[in-house]
C-alpha positions in Angstrom: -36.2 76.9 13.4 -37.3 80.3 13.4 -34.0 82.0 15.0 -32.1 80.8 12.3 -34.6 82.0 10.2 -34.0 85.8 12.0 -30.5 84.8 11.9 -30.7 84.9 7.7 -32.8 87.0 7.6 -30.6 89.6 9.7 -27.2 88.3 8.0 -28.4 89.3 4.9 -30.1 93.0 6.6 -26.3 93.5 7.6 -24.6 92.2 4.2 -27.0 94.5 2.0 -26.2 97.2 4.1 -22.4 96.8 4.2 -22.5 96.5 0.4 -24.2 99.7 0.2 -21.8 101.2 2.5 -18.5 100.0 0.1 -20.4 101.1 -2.7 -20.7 104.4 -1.8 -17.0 104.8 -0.6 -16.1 103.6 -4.5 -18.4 106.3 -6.1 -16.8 108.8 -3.8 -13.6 107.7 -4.5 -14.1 107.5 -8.7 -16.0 111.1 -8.2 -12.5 112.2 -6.5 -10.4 110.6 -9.1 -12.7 112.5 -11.7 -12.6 115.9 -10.3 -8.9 115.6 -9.8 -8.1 114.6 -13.5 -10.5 117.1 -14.8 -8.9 119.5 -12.7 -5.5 118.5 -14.4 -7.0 119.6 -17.8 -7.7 123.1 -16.6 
């Protein structure tokens, strides 16, 4: 009962942390789109 407990527990750990991890590659990717189009209108 209590490793699957840990088990959840660490599934969700890893699956917070990977969303944070895709997150952050998609604001560095919109923040590359945006400087490249506002480098167009220069």
């Amino acid at each position: 009962m209590l490793t699957s407990v840990i088990y959840v527990a660490v599934s969700i750990r890893c699956y917070m942390l990977f969303m944070v991890v895709i997150g952050q590659g998609y604001l560095k990717l919109d923040f590359a789109a945006a400087s490249i189009g506002f480098l167009q209108t220069l």
